[in-house]
Each structure stands twice: as structure tokens, then as C-alpha cells.
N, C-alpha and C positions, 0 to 999 in steps of 0.2 A: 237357493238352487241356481244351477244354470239354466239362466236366462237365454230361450231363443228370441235372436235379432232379426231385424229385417232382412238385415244384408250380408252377405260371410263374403267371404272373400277365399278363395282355391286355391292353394299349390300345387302344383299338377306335382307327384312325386317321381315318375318316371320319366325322365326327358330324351331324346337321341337326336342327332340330328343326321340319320343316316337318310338319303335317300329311300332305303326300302320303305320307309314310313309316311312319304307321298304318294303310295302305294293303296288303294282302299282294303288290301287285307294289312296292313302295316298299321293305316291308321286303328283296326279293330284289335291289333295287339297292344297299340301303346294305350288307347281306351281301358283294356281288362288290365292293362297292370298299374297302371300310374293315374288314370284320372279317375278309376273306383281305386280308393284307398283298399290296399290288399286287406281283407279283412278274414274272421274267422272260418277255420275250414280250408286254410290254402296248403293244396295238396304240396306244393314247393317248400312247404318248411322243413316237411320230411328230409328231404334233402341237404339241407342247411345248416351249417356245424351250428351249437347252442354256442351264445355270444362268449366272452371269457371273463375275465374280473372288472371289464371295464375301462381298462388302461385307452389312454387316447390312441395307440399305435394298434388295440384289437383288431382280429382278421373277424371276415363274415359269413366263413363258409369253402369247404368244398365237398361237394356229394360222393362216395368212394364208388370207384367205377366211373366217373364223370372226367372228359374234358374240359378245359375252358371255355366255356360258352360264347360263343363271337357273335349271332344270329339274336336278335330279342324276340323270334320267332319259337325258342324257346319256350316262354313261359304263357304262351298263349295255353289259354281256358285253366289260369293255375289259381285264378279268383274270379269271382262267379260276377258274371254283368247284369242290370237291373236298368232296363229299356221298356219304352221311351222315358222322358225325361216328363212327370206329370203338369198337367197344368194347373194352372192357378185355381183355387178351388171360388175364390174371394166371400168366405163366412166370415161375420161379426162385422167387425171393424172394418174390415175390408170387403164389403159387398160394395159402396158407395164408390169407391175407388177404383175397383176392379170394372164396372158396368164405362165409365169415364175412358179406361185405357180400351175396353172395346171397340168403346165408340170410335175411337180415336184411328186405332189400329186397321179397324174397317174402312176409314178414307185414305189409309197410305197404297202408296206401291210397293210394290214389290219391292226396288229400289231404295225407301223409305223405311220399311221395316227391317230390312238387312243392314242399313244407317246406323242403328239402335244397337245392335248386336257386337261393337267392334270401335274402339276410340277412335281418335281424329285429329288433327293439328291443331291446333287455335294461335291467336294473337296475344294468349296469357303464359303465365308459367305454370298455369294448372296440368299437374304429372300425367292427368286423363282428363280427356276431355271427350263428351258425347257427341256428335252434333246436333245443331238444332233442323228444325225441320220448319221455316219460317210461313209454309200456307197454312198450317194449321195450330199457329200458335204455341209452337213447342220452341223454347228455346236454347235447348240444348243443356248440358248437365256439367259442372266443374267437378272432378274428384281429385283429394289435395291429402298431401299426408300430412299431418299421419296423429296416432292416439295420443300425442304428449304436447300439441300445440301446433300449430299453424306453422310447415316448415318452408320457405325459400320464398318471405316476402319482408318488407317492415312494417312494424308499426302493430303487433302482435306481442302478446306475453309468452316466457318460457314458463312452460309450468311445468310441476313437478312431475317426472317420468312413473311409468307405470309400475316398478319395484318399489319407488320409493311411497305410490298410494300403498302397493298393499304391505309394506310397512308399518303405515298408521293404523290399519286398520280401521276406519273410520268410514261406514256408509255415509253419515250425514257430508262432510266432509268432500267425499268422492262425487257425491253430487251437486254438491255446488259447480266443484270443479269442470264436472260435466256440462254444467252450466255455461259455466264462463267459456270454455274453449267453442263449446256450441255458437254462442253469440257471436264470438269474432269469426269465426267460420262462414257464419250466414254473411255476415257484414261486409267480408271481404268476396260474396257471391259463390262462393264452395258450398258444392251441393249435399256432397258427398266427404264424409271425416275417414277417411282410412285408417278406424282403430275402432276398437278396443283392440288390444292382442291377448288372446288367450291360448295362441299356440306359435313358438313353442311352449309347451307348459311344463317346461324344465325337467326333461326324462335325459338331457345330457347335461352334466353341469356344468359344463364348457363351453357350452352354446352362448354365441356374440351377440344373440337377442332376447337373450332369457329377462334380461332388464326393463323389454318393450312391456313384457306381461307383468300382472298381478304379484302371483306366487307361482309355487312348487306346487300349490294342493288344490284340484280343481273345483274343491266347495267353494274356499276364498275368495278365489278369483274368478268363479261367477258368479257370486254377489256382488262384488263390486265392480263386475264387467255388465252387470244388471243396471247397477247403480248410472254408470257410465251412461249407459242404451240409453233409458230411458229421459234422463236428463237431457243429453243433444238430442234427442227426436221431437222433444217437447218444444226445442226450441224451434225446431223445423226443419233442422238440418239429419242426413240418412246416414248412420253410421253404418259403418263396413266392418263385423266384427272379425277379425285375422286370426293367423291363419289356417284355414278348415283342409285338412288334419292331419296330424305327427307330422305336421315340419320341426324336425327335433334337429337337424344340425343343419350348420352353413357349410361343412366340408361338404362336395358333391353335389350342393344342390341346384347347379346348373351341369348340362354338359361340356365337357370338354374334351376336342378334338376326338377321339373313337373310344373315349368314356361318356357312360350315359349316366343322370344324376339318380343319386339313391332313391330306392323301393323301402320304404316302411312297411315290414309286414307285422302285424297285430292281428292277435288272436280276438276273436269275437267279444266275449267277454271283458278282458281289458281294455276294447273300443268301446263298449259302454261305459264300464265303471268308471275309468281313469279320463279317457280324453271324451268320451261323449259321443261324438259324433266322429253293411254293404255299403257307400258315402253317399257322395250327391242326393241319384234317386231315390235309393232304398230304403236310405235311412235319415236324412236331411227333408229332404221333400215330400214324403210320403209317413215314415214311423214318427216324425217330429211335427209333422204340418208346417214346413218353413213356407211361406207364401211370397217371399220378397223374391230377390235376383244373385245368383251367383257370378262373380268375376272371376278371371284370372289375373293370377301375381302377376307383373310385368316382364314381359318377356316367358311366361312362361306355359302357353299354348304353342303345342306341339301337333294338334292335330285336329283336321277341318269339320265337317257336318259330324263325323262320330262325336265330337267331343259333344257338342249340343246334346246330339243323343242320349249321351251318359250326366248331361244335368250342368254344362256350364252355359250359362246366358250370355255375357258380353265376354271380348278379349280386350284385352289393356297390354300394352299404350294403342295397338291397333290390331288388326286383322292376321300381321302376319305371314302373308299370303295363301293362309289358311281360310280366311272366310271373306268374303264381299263377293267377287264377282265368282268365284268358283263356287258359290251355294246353287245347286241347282233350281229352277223356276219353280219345279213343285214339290217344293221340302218346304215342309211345314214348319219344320222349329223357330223359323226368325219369328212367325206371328206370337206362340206359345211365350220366345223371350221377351218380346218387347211389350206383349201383356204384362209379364212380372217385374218390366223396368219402368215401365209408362206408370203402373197402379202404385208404387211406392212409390214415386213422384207424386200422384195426386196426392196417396195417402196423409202423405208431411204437408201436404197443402204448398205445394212448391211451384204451384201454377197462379196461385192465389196474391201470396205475399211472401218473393224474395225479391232479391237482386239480381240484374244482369249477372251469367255466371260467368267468373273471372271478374268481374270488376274492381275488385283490387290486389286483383292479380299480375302486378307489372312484369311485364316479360324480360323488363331487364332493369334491373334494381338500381346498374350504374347509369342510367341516360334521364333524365329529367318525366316525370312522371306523377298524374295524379296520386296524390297522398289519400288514401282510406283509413283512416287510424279505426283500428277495431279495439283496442283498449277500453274497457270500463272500471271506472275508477272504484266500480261496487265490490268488485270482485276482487281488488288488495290484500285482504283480511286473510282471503280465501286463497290466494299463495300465498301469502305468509303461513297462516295455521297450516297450509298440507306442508309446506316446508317443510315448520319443525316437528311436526307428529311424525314425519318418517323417518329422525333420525333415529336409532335403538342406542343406548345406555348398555353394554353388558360388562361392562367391571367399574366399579367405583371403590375403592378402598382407600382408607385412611381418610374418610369423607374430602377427598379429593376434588369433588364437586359437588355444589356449584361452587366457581371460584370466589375467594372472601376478598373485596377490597386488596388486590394485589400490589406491591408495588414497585413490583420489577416481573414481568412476563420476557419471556424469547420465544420467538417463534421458529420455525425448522419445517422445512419439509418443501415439497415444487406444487404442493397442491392448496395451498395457502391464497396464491396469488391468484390473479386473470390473465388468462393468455397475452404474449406480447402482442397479438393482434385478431381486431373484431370487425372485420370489414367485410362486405362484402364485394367483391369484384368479378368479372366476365368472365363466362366460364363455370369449371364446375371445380368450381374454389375450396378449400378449408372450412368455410361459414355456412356454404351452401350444405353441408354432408357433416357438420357437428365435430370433424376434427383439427378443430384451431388448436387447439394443449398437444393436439398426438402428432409423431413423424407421420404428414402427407405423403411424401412419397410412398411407403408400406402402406399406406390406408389405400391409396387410390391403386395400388399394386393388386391388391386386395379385391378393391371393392370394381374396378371398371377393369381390371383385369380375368377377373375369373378363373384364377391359378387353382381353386378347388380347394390351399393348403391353407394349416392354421396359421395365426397371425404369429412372430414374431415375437411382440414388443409387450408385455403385461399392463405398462402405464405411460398415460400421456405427462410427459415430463415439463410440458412446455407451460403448466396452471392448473387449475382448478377446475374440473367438469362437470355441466350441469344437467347435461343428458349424453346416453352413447351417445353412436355413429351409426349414419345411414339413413333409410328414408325412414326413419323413427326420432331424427334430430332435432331439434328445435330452432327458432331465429330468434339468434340473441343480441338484445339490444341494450337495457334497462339490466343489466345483473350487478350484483353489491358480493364479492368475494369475501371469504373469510379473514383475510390481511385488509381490506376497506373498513371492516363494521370491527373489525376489532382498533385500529387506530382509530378510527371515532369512538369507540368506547375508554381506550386506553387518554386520549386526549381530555376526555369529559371529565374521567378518573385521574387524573396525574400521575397515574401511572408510566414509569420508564418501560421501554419497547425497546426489544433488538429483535435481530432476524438475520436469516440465511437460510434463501432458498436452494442453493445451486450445490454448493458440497456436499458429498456423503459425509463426511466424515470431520463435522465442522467444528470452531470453538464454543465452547457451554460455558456459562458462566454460573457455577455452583450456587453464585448468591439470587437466582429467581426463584421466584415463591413457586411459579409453574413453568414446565417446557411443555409448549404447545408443538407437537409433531402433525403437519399435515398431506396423507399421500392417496395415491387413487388409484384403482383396476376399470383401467379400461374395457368397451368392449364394443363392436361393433357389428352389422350387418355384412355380412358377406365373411366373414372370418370367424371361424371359430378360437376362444382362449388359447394361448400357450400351456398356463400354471394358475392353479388358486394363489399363490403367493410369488413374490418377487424377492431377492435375495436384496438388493439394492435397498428397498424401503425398512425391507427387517433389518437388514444393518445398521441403518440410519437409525432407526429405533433405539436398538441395541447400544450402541455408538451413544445416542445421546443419553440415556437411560443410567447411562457405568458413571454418569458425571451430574445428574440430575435427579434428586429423590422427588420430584414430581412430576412424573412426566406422564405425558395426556395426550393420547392418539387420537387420530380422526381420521377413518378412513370414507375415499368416498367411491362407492365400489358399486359399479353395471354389472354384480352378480354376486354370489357365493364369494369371498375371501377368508381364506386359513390365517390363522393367527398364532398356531403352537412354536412360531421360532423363537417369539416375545411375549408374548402372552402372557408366563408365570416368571418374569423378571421381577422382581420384588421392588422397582422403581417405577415401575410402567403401573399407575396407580388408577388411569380412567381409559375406557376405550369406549368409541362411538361410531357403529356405524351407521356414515352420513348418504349414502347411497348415494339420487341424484336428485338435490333437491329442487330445482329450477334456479328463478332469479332472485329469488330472496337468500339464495344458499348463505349467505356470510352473516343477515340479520339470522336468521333463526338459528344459527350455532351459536352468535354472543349469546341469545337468549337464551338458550341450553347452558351454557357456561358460567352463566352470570346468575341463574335460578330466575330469572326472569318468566320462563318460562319451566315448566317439570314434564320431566319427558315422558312419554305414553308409548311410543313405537315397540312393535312386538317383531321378531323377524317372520318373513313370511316362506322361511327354509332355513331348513339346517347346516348347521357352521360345524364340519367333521373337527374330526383332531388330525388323521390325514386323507391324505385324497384316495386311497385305497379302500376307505369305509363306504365310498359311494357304490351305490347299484350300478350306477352308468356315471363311469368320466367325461371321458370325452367320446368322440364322434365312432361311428363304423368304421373300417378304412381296410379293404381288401391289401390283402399282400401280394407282392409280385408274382405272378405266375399262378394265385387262386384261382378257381373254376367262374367267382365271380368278379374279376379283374376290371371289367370291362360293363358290368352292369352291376353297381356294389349294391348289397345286400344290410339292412338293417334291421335286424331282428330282435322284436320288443319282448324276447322269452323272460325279461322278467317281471312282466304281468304288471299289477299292480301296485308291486311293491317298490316302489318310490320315498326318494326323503325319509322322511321318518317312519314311512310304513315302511320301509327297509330296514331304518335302524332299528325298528320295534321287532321286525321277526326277526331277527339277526341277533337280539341281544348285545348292539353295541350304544355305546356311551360317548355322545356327541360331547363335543368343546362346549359349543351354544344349542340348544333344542328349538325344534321349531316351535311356534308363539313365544318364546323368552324376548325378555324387554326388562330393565331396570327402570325403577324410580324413585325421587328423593322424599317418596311416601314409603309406607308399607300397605296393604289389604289383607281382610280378612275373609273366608268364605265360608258360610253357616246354611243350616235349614235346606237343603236339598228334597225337593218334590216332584215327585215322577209319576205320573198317572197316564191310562190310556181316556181317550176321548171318550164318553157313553157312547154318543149316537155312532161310533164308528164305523164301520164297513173293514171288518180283518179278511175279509179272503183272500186266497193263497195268490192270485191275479187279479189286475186292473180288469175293469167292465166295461171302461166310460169308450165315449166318441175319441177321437182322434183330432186332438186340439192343437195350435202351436205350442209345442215343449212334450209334445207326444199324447196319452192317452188323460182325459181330464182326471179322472179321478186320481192319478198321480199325484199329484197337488193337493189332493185332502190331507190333513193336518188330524193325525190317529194317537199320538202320544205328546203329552204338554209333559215340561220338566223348567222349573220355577229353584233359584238358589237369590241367598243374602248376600250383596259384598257390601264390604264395611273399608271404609280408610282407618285403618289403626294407627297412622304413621302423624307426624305432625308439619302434614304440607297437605295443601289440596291439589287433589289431580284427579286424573284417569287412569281406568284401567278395563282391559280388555278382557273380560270372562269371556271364555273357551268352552263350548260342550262339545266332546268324544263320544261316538256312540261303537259298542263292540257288536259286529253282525253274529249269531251264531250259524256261518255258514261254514263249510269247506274250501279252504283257500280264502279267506277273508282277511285283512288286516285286526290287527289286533286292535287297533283304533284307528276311527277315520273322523274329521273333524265335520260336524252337522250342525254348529251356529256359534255368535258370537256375538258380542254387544258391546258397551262401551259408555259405561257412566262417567260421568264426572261428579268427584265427590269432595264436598269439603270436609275438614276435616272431622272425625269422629262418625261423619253421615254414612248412613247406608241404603241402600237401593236393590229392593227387589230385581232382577234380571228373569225374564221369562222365555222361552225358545219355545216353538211348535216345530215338532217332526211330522215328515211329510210321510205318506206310502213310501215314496222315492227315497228317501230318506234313511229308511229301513229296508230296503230291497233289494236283490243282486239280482244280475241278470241271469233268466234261465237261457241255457244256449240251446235245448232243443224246442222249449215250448215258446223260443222267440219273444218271452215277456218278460217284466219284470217280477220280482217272486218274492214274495212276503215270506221272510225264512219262519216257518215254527221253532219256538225253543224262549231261551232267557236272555235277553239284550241289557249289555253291561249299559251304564249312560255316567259319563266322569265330568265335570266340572270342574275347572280351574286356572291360574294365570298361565300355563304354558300345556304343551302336550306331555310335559314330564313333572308338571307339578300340579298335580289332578286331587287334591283334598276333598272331594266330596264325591261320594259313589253311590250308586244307587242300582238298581235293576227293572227292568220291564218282561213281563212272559206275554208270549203270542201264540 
């Protein structure tokens, strides 16, 4: 299930920067529209043209009978507000913690607790910093981005980015890794991990940070956003799980000039089922029992004591001019916040045993500075194996691979290599923001510019990527490209090696046993995609493929890439895709290619045949002269049905399905067992107290379902069984994915696989009776290695 975290982190979705909104009725309008996510019941949808096929150029509305809206005075009372902002309740775990931050809170001033509410300078490169409060032993808080590795210092690992965990599929796996990034976090004095990303959660498929997250499918990727949590808090350090809610596109999502940034409006129902989490108070703080502290994204608090009100605790990078000294004397909410920033501080025990925060955090990487190496050499294994579990296998013919003893290889492609430069220098460099391979000037155009518009350019031509762009980047130091580990392999093996990176259209020499093609989809923060596909690298494809009967793609793609321009070329024998593996990226594809290693990676979304089969392509984006020109409109009218719950009600026929994955085994799946619990509890609603993750008994485990996988194939590996559960409700997907596992088997072995279904599990939300709803009837329950290759069925009645 998804896991609630300590810490979320907010995109305010409505932004303006008109003066009317330093206004105290200004600030109550941008509160009801943007910083409670519009949620079900918004009388303004009415209004609102239904979205269109999804094209990136879609409009988002105009009401018939309406002007253009110029006023955001507008949509005042068009989503319903949920004030004040509750306080910390501190049950269980948090009683111990919470009495501590009292205490504490009790000796500041006024001055003091208003300190707590809002970042601050420091003498580090940490992106947020708290202060500290030195008469009482508070020493202030580092927050450092981000989920995919420690970004804008040395002496740090790149580990493998968040598309490429859930990839692997692999809980044990995802927590190690949790692990490790935790350790160098604390190490280098960062308080605070600005990840997991679970949103956006890929409702556009164009989105430039769909990579930072999981998957497509909100089960997945909070289990292993679970996985994630609990790992780095173990080690001490407070994850910030991002970003709380439908931040679905980078178009828009700051203001600019007398455009305001997009309004997410979601119907009730799909904000439970799909993205989870009325926001802050109504539904975070109170229906969920979040206890920890909400931030805002940088830069993007818009509005003063209301927004406290409506449930945000600190602003980042600062105040704003929004909060410090304009809080009035006797407003309550600084104490309320800095209870729930002070008590997850104690909680992690961060008062107890860490680091100075920022201590190795050099504020400037080029001027001579204490070295903090936060690397532990435990954790190797542990990017290497998530490396190669997140690459996916989806064509292999003419057993193609693994490669046999070759003794003539070429290589092709600009993604092969390592950028011509990994340096860090002053400033806000290429290194510092993960675009060394991509044209900087478009990224920084982009990214410091806030033109609002998509990116340009599909691939960083300049090497091989090992995570986007943006504050989701990594610092790369220690990386081993696919052109390095292959010339040490080819060297060890006597094998002859040629190459060419830089032509499209280059010479092939018919006598190599394989063409290695290597190309990449870029993607970054602040920009949304151009295209799933590039003409450039399909050509190249193509081009080499008319001259080469083995030719073996590798894509390494920051989201969804199409593949039907080459795909059924009858030369084009293996395709991989490599996502972003970190720093092992070039050892774990020899190993893939060499059978050294057999691949296991499932895809964690759907690979269409074209970009027209999606629910949603690309972004919202009002047309000239629309009613909402000037405050764009992004309306999620199609509910739940995402990914393959789109392709499933739709009856279309994906390229790749979501969970597909090859390997150089086969599986078998047998013995499917479906029972409900005896001692269960079936009634129609939840009973329990009001727990973090919402009401307890949601969490009871009422139906167990047990299946055989067998390795039939003559390799050992892994494979990732899949259970699909079918709701019988109205409007329900036809299947939504409810567990998964992941044996490793040698060959002939087989291994029981068992899942427990939760209430939640089995339940959609009621929108009038505000719960969750145990639907009566017959619940499909399918089993198998993808969501389209489901050999074992069974059923459940409730």
C-alpha cells in the first residue's frame, strides 16, 4: 500500500503574482484554489470544456456565455476550504517526540518559532536550510535534494534514478538502496532527503519528471516509495516524500508574467483511488493522520498566514516576503508548525546522534574545502544489482543475446560514451543540474528561465545519462559508461571493436557478429518532452540495421519511449530498455549482454504503438484568446483511467504492456489459491480509529491468494509475479495491480508466491459516505508475469 511518510512536500498549484493577492481577500482566494488541491465537487468544472484526445497542443476550457477571465477573484468558493490546519495529535510513536518539541517550543519567542516556519542562508550548499536556534540546543536542519542521490556536492554515489527502481521491481533491492543514499545523507549532515517522488505519478506522459518517480501505477510506487521511507528514516535521516498532489506537468507550473500556474482540478474519487492524497487539512492531516511537517516546493509559496492556515508548515528556500515579520503577534500557527517540525526532528533522533548540518556541504566545490567522503564501500553490490535489475529485455530474437564469444563488435550511437565533460565549476553549471550530455543553453533556457514552454531537444547528444535533469540530478563522479566496460570486456576477450559516435548515418561493417546501437530520451525538470520518439536515433537505427543482421538497441530513456519506427525491422534482433541506471550504468549492460548477468526488469508503464493511444500526452495548455488563457485549467476528467487501465477500458493493444520484461529463462505458473481470511471483519466501511495511512482497520489483510512459479527455462533468474485484482464496482478498471514479488529461481525450482489483500485493497471510495467501501459482488484476482499475460484466475465473493 501507500505508505504515509513523515514529511510531503506541496506544490502550491495555483500561483499569480498579481498584487491583488497581497491583499488578505487575495490571499483567501489563492488558499481555496491552489494550496487545497481542487478536489471533488468543484462547482467550476461545470464550466470547463472536457479535456480532448490528449495531444500536447490540448485546450482546457471555455464556459459558453463566459469571458476571459482576468480577476482570479473568479474562482473564489469553487473548492471548498478545510481550516485551521490540525495539530499534531503525537499518538504511538510519536508521543515521546511530540511532549520534547513542546517543551521546547514553550521556551522560544515569538521571534523563534516564526525562525522554524520559513528557510534561511547558510555557509553550505544545502538548497534549504532551517536555522538554528543556539540557546536551546537546536541546531538548525540541512534539506538537500533530492530521491536519486545526494546532488551538488563530492564524494557521493549516483545511484540509480527512481524509473529505473521501479523497473526492477525489487522491494529488497529498493531498500538497501534506501539505505545507502540514507547513510551519505546523514554523513554529509543533511537532515532532510528531498524524495521519494511519487508525484508526478505519470497522468501526463510527457512530463520532464516522470523519471524522478517509481511508476505509472500508484500500488508500485508506493511500495517501493514505502520501501524507500522506511530505509532512510531508519538510518536517521527525514525523507520528504514529493510532490503532494497532481503536479502532473512542468508547462505552467510557475507563473509567468500575467499568466498564473496551472490548477489541477480532480474529482473526488480519483484523488483517492489514483493519486491518494479536500489536501493538506482535510485529507493529509486529519482522514490520513499525517503527524510530520508540510513544505513548500521552492519558490512556490504565494501566499502569507492563509497558507499556514490551510496546512503548509515551513516555506523554502525562504519566507518570501510572505511570512517572518508580517505574521502577526497573535497568530497561532508558527507554534502549531514548529511542533510538527521540532517533533520529527526528535522523532529520527536528530538531536541525539548526527552531524553538524551542512558539514559536508561545501558551498563551493571549486575553492579548497574539507573532504567528507560519504561512500561506503558496503553498498557496491547494491548499485551495481539496482543498475542491472532496471534494465528490461523486450525483444530478443534469433537468440541474439547474451552475446557468444564475439569477435568483431561496432558500436553506434552518442549514448555509448561519457559526456566530454564532468566537472564541476562556479556557478550553476552543467554538473550542478545533471545536464553535461544535453545542449545547456535550452536546459538553463528552460530551467532558470521559466518560459513555461516544452523543451525542444528529445536527447542529450553530448553521452550517455545517468539520471535526468534538475533538482532530481545526481553528482557524478565514479561513472563506468557503456563504451568503458565494453572495451575492458572486449580487451579481456580479444575481441576487435570499432565505433562511431557522432554520424547519423555512419559506415557498418557487415562482418560484426553484433551492432551495438546506443541512444537516450532525455528529460528534465522544468520542461516538459517534445515527442516519445526522435527521428534522428530511429534513423540511426534503421541506417544501421539495412547493413547489419544483428543489431542490438539500448535505449536509455527518463520516461516512456516509442519504438514502432524500428521495432519490426527484421535486423533489429534485441532491444533494452536501459533507463537510468546510475554509476554502474556500462558494468551492468556488459553484464546483461554477456549473460553474466539475466535480466529480471519489468516495465513500470506502458510502451504504446502510438502516442495517440494515451489518456493524456502531453500537458494542458490553454489556447489564445480561451476563457482560461490567463489562469490554465487542467482537468483530470479521465478519472482513473491511466496506463493500462486506459489501454484495458479502451481495448487497445500496447507495443510493450505494463509489468513486461524478458528473460534468458522461461516461468511457469501453476496452483492459484484464493481464500478470504476466517476471522475477517467484511463490512460494507472501515470502524477502526484514525491511524497514520488513514482508518486502522484498512490495513486488515481479508483475502490471501498463494500461486507456484516454476523456472521452466534453462538459466537461473528472476521473476516478478504480478496479482491484478478486478473491483466489481461501477467505473472501476478492469484491473488494478494489488501485489507483487520476486523470486529468484534456479533452474527447474519453484517457489510458492503468497500476497495478502488489504480492505484498501479491495475498496473504492464512497463519495457521499466520505469512506472507503467494501464493494458486494465477485472479485476477479489474475496472476501473472505482466498485466497482459495473466495465466491464472481465480475469483473472490464479498
Amino acid at each position: 500500500m501507500l505508505q504515509v511518510c513523515w514529511f510531503i512536500v506541496l506544490v502550491l498549484i495555483l500561483h499569480t503574482r498579481f498584487p491583488f493577492l497581497r491583499t488578505k481577500r487575495g490571499i483567501a482566494v489563492l488558499v481555496a484554489v491552489g494550496l487545497l488541491v481542487v478536489g471533488g465537487g468543484l462547482a467550476g468544472l461545470a464550466a470547463l470544456r472536457t479535456r480532448g484526445n490528449g495531444d500536447a497542443g490540448s485546450t482546457s476550457g471555455r464556459g459558453d456565455g463566459w469571458g476571459m477571465v482576468t480577476d482570479d477573484a473568479w474562482f473564489y468558493g469553487r473548492s471548498p476550504a478545510v481550516y485551521p490546519s490540525p495539530n499534531i495529535t503525537g499518538e504511538g510513536q510519536w508521543a515521546d517526540a511530540t511532549e520534547k518539541a513542546r517543551e521546547m517550543v514553550g521556551r522560544m519567542t515569538l521571534k523563534e518559532k516564526v525562525s522554524l516556519t520559513a528557510g534561511a542562508g547558510s555557509n553550505t550548499s544545502c538548497p534549504g536550510f532551517i536555522p538554528a536556534i543556539p540557546r536551546l540546543g537546536f541546531p538548525g536542519m540541512c534539506l538537500g535534494d533530492a530521491g536519486n542521490g545526494l546532488r551538488g556536492t563530492d564524494f557521493v554515489s549516483t545511484w540509480p534514478s527512481g524509473i529505473h527502481v521501479g523497473a526492477s521491481w525489487n522491494k529488497v533491492l529498493t531498500r538497501q538502496r534506501g539505505s545507502g543514499m540514507g547513510g551519505e545523507f546523514k554523513t554529509k549532515g543533511v537532515n532532510v532527503l528531498l524524495g521519494p517522488v511519487i508525484g508526478p505519478a505519470g497522468r501526463v506522459v510527457l512530463n520532464g519528471r516522470n523519471w524522478e518517480g517509481f511508476s505509472t501505477d500508484p500500488y508500485l510506487s508506493g511500495v517501493l516509495a514505502h520501501e524507500t521511507v522506511t530505509a532512510v528514516q531508519a538510518v536517521g535521516v527525514i525523507t520528504s516524500t514529493k510532490h503532494f498532489i497532481a503536479n502532473e506537468q512542468e508547462t505552467n507550473r510557475n507563473p509567468v508574467g500575467d499568466v498564473a500556474s496551472v490548477s489541477s482540478n480532480i474529482d473526488d474519487r480519483t484523488l483517492h483511488e489514483f493519486y491518494l492524497c479536500k489536501a493538506l487539512n482535510g485529507l493529509l492531516k486529519t482522514e490520513l493522520g499525517f503527524q510530520g511537517w508540510v513544505v513548500s516546493d521552492w519558490g512556490a509559496q504565494h501566499a502569507g498566514a492563509a497558507a499556514a492556515q490551510a496546512g503548509m508548515d515551513v516555506a523554502m528556500p525562504n519566507g518570501n516576503g510572505f511570512w517572518g515579520n508580517t505574521w502577526p503577534l497573535d497568530f497561532p500557527m508558527s507554534q502549531t508548525n514548529s511542533y510538527r517540525t521540532l517533533a520529527t526532528w526528535y522523532l529520527m533522533g536528530q538531536d541525539q546522534d548526527f552531524p553538524q548540518p551542512g558539514v559536508g556541504m561545501a558551498a563551493d566545490l571549486t575553492l579548497a574545502h574539507k573532504v567528507v567522503d560519504a561512500r561506503n564501500s558496503s553498498f557496491r553490490s547494491t548499485l551495481l544489482d539496482g543498475a542491472v535489475e532496471g534494465h528490461v529485455l523486450v525483444k530478443n530474437t534469433r537468440s541474439a543475446l547474451p552475446l557468444k564469444e564475439p569477435k568483431m563488435l561496432s558500436i553506434f550511437g552518442y549514448s555509448a560514451k561519457n559526456p566530454d565533460h564532468n566537472n564541476p565549476s562556479p556557478g550553476l553549471s552543467p554538473w550542478l543540474w545533471g545536464a553535461e550530455s544535453f545542449n545547456y543553453t535550452e536546459f538553463a533556457g528552460r530551467f532558470f528561465g521559466y518560459t513555461g514552454e516544452h523543451g525542444s531537444t528529445p536527447i542529450a547528444f553530448n553521452g550517455t545519462i545517468y539520471s535526468g535533469g534538475g533538482s532530481g540530478a545526481t553528482s557524478q563522479s565514479t561513472i563506468v559508461s557503456p563504451f568503458d566496460a565494453l572495451v575492458q570486456r572486449a580487451y579481456d576477450d580479444g575481441t576487435a571493436l570499432f565505433w562511431d559516435f557522432v554520424n547519423g548515418n555512419p559506415s557498418v561493417n557487415s562482418m560484426s557478429d553484433a551492432c551495438l546501437i546506443f541512444g537516450n530520451a532525455y528529460a528534465t525538470e522544468a520542461a516538459d518532452r517534445p515527442s516519445l520518439y526522435d527521428d534522428y536515433t530511429d534513423g540511426l537505427i534503421k541506417h544501421v540495421a539495412d547493413q547489419c543482421a544483428n543489431t542490438i538497441v539500448v535505449l536509455h530513456n527518463a520516461g516512456t519511449r516509442l519504438v514502432d519506427q524500428f521495432i519490426d525491422h527484421p535486423n533489429v534482433t534485441a532491444l533494452i530498455f536501459a533507463h537510468l541506471p546510475g554509476e554502474a550504468s556500462g558494468r551492468a549492460v556488459v553484464s546483461l549482454l554477456y549473460g553474466e548477468s539475466n535480466p529480471s526488469g519489468k516495465l513500470p508503464y506502458t510502451v504504446a504503438r502510438n502516442e495517440t493511444d494515451y489518456a493524456v500526452l502531453g500537458p494542458d495548455v490553454a489556447a489564445e484568446g480561451d476563457m482560461f488563457a490567463r489562469f490554465p485549467q487542467s482537468n483530470f476528467t479521465e478519472g482513473v483511467f491511466l496506463d493500462y487501465r486506459h489501454f484495458d477500458a479502451q481495448n487497445i493493444t500496447p507495443r510493450y504492456e505494463f509489468g513486461f520484461g524478458l528473460s534468458y529463462t522461461t516461468f511457469g505458473y501453476d496452483n492459484l489459491v484464493v481464500g478470504k481470511v476466517v476471522e475477517g471483519e467484511f463490512g460494507e466501511y472501515p470502524t477502526g480509529r484514525v491511524v497514520q495511512g488513514g482508518q486502522e482497520d484498512l490495513w486488515d489483510v481479508l483475502v490471501e491468494v498463494a500461486a507456484d512459479v516454476t523456472n521452466t527455462g534453462e538459466v537461473d533468474g528472476a521473476e516478478v509475479a504480478q496479482l491484478y485484482v478486478g473491483i466489481p464496482a461501477e467505473g472501476a478498471p478492469v484491473r488494478q495491480l494489488r501485489g507483487f514479488e520476486k523470486p529468484f529461481l534456479n533452474v527447474s525450482a519453484t517457489e510458492t508466491v503468497r500476497f495478502g489483500l488489504t480492505r484498501r485493497d479491495l475498496s473504492v471510495w464512497d463519495v457521499v459516505a466520505q469512506k472507503w467501501r467494501l464493494v458486494r459482488g465477485e472479485y476477479k484476482v489474475e496472476v501473472g508475469g505482466s498485466s497482459r499475460d495473466l495465466p491464472l484466475v481465480g475469483k473472490v465473493t464479498i
